[in-house]
mmCIF file of the N, C-alpha and C atoms, coordinates in Angstrom:
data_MODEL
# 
_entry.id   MODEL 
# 
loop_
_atom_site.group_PDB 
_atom_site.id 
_atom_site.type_symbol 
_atom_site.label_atom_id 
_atom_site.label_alt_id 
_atom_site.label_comp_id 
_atom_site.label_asym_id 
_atom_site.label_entity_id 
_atom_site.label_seq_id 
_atom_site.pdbx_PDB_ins_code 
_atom_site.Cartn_x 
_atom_site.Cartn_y 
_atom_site.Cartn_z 
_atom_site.occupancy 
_atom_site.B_iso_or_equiv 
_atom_site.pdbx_formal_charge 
_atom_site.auth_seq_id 
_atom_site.auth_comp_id 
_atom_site.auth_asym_id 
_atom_site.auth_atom_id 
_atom_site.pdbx_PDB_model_num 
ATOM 1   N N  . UNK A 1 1  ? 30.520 -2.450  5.410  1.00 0.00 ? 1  UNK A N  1 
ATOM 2   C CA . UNK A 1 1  ? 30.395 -1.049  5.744  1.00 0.00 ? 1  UNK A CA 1 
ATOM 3   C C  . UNK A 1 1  ? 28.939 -0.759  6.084  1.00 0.00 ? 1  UNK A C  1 
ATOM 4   N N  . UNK A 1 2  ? 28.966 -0.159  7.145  1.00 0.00 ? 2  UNK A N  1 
ATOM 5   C CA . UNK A 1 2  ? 27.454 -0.006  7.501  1.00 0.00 ? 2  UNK A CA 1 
ATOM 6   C C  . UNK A 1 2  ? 27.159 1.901   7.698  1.00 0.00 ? 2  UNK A C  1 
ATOM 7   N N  . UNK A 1 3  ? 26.049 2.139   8.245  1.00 0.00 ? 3  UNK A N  1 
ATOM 8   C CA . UNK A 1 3  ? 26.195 3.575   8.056  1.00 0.00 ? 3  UNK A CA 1 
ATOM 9   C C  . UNK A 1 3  ? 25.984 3.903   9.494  1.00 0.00 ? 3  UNK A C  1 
ATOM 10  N N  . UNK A 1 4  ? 26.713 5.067   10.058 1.00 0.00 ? 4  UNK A N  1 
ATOM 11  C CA . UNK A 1 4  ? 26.220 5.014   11.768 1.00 0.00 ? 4  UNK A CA 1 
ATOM 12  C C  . UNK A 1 4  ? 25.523 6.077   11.703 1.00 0.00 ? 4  UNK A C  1 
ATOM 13  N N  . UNK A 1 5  ? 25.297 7.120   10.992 1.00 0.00 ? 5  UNK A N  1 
ATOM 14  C CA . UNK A 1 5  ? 24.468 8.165   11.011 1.00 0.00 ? 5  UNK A CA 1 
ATOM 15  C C  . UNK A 1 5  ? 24.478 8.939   9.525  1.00 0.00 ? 5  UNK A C  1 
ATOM 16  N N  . UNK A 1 6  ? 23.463 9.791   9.209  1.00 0.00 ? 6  UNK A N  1 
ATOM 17  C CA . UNK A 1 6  ? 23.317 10.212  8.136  1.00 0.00 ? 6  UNK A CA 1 
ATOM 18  C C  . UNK A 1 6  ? 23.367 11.948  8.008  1.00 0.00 ? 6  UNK A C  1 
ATOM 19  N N  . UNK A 1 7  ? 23.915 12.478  7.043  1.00 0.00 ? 7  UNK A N  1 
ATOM 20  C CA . UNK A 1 7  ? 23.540 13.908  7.448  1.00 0.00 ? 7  UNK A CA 1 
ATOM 21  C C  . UNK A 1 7  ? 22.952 14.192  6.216  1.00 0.00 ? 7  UNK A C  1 
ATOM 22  N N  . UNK A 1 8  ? 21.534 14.878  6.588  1.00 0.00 ? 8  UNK A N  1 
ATOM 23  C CA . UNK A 1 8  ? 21.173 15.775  5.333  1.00 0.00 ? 8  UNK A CA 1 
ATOM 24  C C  . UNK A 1 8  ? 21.134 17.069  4.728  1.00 0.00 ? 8  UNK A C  1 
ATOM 25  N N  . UNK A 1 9  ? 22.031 17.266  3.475  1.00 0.00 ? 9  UNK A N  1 
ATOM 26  C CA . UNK A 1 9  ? 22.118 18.031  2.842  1.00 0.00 ? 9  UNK A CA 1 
ATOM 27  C C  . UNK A 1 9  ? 21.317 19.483  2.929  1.00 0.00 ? 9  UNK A C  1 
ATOM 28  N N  . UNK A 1 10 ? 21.535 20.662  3.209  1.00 0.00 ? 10 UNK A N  1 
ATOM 29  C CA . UNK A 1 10 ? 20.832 21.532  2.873  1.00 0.00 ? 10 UNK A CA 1 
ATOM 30  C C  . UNK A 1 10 ? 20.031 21.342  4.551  1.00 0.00 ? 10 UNK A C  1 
ATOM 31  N N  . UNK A 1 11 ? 20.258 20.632  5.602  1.00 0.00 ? 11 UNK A N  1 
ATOM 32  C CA . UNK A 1 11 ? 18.866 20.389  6.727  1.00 0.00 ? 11 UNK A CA 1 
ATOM 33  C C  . UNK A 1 11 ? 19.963 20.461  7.961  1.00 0.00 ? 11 UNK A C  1 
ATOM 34  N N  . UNK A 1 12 ? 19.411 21.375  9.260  1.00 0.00 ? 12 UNK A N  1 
ATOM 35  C CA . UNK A 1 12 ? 20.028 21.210  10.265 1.00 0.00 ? 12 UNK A CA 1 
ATOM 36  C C  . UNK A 1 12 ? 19.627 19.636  10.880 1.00 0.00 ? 12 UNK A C  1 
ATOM 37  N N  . UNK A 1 13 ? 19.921 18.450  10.340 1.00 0.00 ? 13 UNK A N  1 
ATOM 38  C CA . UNK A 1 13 ? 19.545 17.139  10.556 1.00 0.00 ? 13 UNK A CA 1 
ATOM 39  C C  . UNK A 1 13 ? 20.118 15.965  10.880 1.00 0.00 ? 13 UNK A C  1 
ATOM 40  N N  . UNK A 1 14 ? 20.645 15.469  11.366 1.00 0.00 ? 14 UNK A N  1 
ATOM 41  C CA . UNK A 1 14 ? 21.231 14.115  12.013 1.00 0.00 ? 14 UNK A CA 1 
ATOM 42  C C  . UNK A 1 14 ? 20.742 12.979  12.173 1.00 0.00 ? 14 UNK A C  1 
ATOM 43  N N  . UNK A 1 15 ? 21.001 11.834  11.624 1.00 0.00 ? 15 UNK A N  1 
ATOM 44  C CA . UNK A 1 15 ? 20.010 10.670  12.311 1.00 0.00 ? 15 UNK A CA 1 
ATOM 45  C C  . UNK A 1 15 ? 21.042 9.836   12.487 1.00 0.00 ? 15 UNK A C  1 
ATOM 46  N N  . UNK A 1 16 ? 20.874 9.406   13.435 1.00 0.00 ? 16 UNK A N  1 
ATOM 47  C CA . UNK A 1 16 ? 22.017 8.327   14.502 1.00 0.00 ? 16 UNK A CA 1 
ATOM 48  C C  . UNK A 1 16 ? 21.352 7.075   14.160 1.00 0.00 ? 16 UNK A C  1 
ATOM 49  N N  . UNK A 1 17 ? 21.894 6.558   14.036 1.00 0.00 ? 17 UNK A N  1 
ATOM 50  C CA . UNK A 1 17 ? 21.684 4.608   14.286 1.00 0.00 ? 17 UNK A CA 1 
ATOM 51  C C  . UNK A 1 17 ? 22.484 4.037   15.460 1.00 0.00 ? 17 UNK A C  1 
ATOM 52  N N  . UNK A 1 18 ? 21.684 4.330   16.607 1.00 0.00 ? 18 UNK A N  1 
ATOM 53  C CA . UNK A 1 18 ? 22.475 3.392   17.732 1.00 0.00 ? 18 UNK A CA 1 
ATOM 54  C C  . UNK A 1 18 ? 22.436 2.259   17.267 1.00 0.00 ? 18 UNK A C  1 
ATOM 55  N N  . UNK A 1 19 ? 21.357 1.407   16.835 1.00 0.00 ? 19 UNK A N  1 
ATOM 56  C CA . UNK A 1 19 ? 21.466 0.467   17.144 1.00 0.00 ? 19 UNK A CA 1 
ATOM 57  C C  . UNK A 1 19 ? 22.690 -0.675  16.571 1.00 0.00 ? 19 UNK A C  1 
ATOM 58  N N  . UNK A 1 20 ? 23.477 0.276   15.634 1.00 0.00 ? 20 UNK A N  1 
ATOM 59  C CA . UNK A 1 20 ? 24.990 -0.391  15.459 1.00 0.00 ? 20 UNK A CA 1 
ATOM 60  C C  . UNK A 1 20 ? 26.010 0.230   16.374 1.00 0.00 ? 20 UNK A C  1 
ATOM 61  N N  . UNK A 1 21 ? 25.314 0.626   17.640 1.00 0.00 ? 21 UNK A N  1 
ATOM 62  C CA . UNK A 1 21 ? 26.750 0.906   18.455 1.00 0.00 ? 21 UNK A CA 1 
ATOM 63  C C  . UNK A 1 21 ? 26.857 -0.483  19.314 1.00 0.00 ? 21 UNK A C  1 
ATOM 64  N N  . UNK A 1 22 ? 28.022 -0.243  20.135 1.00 0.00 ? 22 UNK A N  1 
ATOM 65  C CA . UNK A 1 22 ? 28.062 -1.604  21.188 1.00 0.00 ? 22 UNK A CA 1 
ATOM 66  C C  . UNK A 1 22 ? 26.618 -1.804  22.181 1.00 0.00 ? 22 UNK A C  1 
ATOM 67  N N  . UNK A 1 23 ? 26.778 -1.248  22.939 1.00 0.00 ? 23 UNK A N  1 
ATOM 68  C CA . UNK A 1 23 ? 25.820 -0.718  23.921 1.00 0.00 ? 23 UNK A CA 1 
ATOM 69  C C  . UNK A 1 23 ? 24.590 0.298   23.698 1.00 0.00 ? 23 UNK A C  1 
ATOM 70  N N  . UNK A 1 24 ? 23.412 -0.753  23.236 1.00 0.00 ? 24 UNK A N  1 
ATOM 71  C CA . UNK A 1 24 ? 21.858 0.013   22.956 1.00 0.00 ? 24 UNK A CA 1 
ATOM 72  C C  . UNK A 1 24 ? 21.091 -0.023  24.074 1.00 0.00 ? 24 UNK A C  1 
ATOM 73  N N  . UNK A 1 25 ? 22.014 -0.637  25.160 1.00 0.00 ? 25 UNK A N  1 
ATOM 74  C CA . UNK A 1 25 ? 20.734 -0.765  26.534 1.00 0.00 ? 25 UNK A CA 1 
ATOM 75  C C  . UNK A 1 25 ? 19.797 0.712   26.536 1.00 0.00 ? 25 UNK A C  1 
ATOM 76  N N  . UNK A 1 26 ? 20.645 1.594   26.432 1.00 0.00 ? 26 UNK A N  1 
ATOM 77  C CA . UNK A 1 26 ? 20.235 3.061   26.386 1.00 0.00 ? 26 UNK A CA 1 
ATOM 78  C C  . UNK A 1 26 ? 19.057 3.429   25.333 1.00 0.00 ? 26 UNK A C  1 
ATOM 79  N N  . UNK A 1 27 ? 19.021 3.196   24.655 1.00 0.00 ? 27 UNK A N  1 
ATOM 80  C CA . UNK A 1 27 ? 17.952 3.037   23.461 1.00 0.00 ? 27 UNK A CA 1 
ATOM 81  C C  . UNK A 1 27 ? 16.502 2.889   23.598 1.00 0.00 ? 27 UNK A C  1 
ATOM 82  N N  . UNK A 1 28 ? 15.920 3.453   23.297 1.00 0.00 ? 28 UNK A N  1 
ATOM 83  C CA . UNK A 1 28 ? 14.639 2.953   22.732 1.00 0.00 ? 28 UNK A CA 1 
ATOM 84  C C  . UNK A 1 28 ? 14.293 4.412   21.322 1.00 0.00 ? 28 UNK A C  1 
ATOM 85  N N  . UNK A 1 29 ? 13.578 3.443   20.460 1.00 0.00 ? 29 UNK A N  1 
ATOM 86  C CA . UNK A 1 29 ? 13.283 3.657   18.991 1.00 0.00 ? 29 UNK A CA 1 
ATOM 87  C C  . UNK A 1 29 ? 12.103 4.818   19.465 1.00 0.00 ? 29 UNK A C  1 
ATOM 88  N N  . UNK A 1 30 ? 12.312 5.657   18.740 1.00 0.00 ? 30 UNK A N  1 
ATOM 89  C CA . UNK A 1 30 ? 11.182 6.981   19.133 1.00 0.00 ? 30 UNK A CA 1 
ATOM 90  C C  . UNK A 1 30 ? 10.258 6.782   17.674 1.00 0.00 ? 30 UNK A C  1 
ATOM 91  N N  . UNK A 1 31 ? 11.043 6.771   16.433 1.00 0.00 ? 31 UNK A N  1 
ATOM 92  C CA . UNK A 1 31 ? 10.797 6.631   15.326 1.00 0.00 ? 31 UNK A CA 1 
ATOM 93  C C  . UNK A 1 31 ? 10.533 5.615   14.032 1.00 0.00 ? 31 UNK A C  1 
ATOM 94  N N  . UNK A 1 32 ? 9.716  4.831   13.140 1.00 0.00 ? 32 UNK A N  1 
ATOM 95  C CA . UNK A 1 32 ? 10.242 4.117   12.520 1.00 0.00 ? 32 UNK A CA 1 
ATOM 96  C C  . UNK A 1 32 ? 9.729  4.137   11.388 1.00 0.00 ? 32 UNK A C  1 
ATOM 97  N N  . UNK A 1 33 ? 10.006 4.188   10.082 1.00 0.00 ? 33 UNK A N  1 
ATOM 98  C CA . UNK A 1 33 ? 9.759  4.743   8.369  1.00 0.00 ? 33 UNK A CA 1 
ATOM 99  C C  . UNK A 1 33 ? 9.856  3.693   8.157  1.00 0.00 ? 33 UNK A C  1 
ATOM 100 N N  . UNK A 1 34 ? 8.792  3.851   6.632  1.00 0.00 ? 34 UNK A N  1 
ATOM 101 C CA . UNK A 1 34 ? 8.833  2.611   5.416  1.00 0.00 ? 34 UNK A CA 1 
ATOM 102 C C  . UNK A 1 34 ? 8.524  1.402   6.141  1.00 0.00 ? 34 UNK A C  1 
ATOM 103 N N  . UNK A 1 35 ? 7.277  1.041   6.982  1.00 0.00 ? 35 UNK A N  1 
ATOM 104 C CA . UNK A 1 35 ? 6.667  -0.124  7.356  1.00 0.00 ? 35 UNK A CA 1 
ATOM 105 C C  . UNK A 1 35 ? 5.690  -0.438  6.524  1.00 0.00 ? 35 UNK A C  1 
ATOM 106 N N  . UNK A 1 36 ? 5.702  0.180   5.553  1.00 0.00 ? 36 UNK A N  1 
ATOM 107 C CA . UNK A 1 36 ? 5.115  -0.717  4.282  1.00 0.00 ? 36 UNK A CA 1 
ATOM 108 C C  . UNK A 1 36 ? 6.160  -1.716  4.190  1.00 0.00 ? 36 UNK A C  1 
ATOM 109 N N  . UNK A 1 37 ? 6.607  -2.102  3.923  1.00 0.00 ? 37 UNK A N  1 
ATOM 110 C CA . UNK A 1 37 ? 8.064  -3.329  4.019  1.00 0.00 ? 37 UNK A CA 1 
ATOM 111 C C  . UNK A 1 37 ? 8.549  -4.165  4.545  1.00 0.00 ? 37 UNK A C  1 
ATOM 112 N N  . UNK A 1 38 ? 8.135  -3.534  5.571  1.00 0.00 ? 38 UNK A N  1 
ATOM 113 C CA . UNK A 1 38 ? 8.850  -4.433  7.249  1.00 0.00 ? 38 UNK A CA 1 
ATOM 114 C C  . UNK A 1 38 ? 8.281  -5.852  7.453  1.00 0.00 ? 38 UNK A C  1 
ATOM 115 N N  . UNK A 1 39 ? 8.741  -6.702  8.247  1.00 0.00 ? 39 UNK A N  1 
ATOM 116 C CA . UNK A 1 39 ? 8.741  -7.797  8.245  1.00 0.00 ? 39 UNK A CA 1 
ATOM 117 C C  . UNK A 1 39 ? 7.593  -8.133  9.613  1.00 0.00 ? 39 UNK A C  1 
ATOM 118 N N  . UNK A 1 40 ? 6.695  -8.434  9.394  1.00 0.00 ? 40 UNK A N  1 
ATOM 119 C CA . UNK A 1 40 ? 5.464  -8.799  10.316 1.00 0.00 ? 40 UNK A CA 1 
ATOM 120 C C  . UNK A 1 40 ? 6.292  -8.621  11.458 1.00 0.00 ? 40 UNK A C  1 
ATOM 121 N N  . UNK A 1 41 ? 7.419  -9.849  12.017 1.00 0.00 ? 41 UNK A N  1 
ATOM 122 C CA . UNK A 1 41 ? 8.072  -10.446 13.003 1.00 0.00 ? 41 UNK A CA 1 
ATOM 123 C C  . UNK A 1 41 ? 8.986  -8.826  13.823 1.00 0.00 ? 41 UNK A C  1 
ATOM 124 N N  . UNK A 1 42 ? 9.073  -7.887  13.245 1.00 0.00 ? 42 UNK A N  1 
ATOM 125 C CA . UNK A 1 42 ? 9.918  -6.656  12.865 1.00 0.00 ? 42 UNK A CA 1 
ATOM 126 C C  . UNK A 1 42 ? 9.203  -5.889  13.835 1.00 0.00 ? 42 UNK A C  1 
ATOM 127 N N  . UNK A 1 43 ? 9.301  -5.860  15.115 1.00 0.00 ? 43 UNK A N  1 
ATOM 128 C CA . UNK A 1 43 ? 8.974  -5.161  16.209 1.00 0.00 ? 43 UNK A CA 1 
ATOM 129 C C  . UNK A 1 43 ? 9.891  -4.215  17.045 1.00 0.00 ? 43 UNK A C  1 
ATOM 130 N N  . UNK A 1 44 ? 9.586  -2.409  16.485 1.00 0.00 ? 44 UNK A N  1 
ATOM 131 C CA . UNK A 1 44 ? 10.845 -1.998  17.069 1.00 0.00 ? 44 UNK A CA 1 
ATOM 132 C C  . UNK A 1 44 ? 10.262 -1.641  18.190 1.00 0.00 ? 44 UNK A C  1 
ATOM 133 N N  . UNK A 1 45 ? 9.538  -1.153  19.023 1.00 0.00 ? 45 UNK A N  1 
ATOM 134 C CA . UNK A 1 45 ? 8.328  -0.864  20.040 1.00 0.00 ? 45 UNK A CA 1 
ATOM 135 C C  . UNK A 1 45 ? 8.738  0.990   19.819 1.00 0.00 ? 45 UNK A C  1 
ATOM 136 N N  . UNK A 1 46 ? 8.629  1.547   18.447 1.00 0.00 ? 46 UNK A N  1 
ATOM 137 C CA . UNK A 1 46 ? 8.781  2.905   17.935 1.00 0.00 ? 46 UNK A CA 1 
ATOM 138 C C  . UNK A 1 46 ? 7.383  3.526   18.298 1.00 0.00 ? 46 UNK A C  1 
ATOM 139 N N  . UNK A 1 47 ? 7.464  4.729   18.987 1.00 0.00 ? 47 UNK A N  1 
ATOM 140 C CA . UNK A 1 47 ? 6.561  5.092   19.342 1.00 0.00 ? 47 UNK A CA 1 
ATOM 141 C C  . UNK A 1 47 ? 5.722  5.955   17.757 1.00 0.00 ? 47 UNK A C  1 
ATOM 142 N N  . UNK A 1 48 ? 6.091  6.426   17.398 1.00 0.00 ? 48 UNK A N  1 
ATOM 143 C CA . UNK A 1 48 ? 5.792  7.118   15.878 1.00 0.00 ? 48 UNK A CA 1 
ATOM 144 C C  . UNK A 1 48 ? 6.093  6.411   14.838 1.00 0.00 ? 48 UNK A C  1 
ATOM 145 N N  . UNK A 1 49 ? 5.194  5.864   14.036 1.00 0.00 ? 49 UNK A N  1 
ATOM 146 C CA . UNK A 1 49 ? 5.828  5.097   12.938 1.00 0.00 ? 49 UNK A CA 1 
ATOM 147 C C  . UNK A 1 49 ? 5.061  5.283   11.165 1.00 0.00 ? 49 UNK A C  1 
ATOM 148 N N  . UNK A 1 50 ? 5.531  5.130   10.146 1.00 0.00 ? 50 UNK A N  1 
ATOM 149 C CA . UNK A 1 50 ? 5.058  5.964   9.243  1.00 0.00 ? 50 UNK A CA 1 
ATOM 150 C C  . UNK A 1 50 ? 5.236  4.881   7.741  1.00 0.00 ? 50 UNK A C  1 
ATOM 151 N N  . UNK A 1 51 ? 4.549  4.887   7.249  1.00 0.00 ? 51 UNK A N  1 
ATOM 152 C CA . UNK A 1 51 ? 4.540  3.414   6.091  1.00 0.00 ? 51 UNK A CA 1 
ATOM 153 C C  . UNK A 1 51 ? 5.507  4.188   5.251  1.00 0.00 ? 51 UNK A C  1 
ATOM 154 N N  . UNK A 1 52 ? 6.029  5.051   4.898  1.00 0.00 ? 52 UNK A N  1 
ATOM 155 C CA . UNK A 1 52 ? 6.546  6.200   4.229  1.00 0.00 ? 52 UNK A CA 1 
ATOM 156 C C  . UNK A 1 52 ? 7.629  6.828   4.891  1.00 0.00 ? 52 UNK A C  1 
ATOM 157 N N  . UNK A 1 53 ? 8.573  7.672   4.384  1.00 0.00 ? 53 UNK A N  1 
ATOM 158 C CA . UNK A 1 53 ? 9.169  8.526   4.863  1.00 0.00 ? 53 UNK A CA 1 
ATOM 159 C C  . UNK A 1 53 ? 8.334  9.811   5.145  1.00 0.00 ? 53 UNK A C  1 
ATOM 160 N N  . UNK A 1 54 ? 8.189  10.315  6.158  1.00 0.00 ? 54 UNK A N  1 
ATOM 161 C CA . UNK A 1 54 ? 7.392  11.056  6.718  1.00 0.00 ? 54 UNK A CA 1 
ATOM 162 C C  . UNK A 1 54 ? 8.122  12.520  5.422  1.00 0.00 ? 54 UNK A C  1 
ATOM 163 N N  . UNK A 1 55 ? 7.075  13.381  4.822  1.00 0.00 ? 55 UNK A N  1 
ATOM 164 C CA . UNK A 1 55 ? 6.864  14.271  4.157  1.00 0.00 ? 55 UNK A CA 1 
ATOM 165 C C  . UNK A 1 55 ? 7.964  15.134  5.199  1.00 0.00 ? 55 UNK A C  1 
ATOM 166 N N  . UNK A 1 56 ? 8.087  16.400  4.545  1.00 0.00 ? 56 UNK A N  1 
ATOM 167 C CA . UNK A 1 56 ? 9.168  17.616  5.127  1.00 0.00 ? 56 UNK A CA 1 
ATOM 168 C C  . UNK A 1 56 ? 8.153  18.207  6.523  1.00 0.00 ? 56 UNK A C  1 
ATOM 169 N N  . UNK A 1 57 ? 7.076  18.592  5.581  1.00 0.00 ? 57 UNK A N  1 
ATOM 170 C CA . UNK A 1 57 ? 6.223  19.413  6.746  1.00 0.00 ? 57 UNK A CA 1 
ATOM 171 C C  . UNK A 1 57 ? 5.874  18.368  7.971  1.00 0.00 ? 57 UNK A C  1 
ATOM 172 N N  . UNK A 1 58 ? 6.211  17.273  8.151  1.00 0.00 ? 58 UNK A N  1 
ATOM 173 C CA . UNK A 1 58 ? 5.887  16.272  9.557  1.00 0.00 ? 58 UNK A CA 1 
ATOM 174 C C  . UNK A 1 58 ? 7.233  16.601  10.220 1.00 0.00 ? 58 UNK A C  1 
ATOM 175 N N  . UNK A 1 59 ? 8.164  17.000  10.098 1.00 0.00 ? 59 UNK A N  1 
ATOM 176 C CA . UNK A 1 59 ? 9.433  17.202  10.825 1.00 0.00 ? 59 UNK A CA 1 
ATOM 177 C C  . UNK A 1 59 ? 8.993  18.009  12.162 1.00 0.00 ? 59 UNK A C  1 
ATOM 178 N N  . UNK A 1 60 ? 8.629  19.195  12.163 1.00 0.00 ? 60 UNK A N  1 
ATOM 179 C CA . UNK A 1 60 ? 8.114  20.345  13.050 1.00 0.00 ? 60 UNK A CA 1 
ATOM 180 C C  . UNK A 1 60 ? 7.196  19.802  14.064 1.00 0.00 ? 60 UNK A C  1 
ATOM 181 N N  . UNK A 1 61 ? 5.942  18.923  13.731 1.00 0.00 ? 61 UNK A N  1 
ATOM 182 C CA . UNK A 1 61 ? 5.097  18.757  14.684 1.00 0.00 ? 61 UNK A CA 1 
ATOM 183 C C  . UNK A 1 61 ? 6.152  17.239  15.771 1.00 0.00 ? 61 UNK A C  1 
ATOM 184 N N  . UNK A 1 62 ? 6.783  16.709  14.714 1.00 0.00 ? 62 UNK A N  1 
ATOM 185 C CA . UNK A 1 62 ? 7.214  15.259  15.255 1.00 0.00 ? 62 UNK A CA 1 
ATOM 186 C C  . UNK A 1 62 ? 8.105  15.842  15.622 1.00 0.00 ? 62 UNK A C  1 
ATOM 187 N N  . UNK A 1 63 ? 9.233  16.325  15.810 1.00 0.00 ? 63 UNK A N  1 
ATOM 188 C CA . UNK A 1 63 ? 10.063 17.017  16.707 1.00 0.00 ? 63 UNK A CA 1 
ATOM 189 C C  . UNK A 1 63 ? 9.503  17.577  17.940 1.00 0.00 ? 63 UNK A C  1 
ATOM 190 N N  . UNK A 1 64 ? 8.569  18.224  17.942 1.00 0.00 ? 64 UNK A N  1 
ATOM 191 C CA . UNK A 1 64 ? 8.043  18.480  19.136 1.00 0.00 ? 64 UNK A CA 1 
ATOM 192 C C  . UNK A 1 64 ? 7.352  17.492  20.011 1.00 0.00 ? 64 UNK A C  1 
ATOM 193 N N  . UNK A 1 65 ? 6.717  16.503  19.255 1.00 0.00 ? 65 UNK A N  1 
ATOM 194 C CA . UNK A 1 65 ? 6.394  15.399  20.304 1.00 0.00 ? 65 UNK A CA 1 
ATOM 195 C C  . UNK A 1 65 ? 7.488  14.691  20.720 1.00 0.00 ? 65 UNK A C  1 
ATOM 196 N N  . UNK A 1 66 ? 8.442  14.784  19.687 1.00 0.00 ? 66 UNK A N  1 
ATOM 197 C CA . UNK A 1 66 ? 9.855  14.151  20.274 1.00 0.00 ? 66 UNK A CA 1 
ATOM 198 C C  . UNK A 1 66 ? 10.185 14.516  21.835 1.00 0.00 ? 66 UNK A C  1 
ATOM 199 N N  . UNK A 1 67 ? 10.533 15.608  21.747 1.00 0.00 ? 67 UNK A N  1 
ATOM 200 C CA . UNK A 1 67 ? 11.074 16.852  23.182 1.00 0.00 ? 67 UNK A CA 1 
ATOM 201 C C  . UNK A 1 67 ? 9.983  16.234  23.840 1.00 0.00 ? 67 UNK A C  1 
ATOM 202 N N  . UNK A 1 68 ? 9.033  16.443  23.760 1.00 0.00 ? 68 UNK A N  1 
ATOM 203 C CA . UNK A 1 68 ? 7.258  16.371  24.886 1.00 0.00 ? 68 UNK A CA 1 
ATOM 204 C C  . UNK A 1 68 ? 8.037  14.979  25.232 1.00 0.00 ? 68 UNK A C  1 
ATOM 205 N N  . UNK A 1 69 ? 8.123  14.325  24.174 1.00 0.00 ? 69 UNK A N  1 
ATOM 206 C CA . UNK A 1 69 ? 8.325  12.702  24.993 1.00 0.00 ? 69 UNK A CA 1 
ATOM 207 C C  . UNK A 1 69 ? 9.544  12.598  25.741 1.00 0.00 ? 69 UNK A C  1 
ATOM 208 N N  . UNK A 1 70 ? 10.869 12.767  25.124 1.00 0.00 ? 70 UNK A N  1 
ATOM 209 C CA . UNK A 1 70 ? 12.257 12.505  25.559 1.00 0.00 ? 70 UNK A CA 1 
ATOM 210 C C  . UNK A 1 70 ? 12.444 13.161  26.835 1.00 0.00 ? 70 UNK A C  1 
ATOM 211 N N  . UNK A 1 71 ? 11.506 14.639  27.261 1.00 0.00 ? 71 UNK A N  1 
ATOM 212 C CA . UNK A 1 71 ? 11.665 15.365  28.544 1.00 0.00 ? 71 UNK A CA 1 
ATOM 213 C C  . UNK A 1 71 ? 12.187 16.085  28.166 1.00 0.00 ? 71 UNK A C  1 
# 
């Protein structure tokens, strides 16, 4: 059992995990948490990335660079 997306409680919030769908050609990683951990070799080419789960108050500014970036 794997998880394809998460919803959080109490948060207008969604997080998708393509990368367990069939087809990720579409994909690229905008985001990537807890690289305190990660494996040297562990290259997602995430444009934002955060040793941590990014705090509540980083949601607002990183959402907006999201949009700025995605178009």
């Amino acid at each position: 059992m794997s998880w394809m997306f998460t919803l959080i409680a109490g948060r207008d919030f969604i997080n998708v995990r393509p990368s367990l769908l069939d087809d990720v050609s579409w994909f690229r990683p905008y985001i990537e948490t807890c690289t305190a951990t990660k494996m040297p070799f562990a290259d997602t080419g995430a444009v934002e990335s955060f040793v941590e789960f990014p705090a509540p108050e980083h949601f607002g500014p990183l959402l907006e660079r999201y949009r700025a970036w995605a178009g």
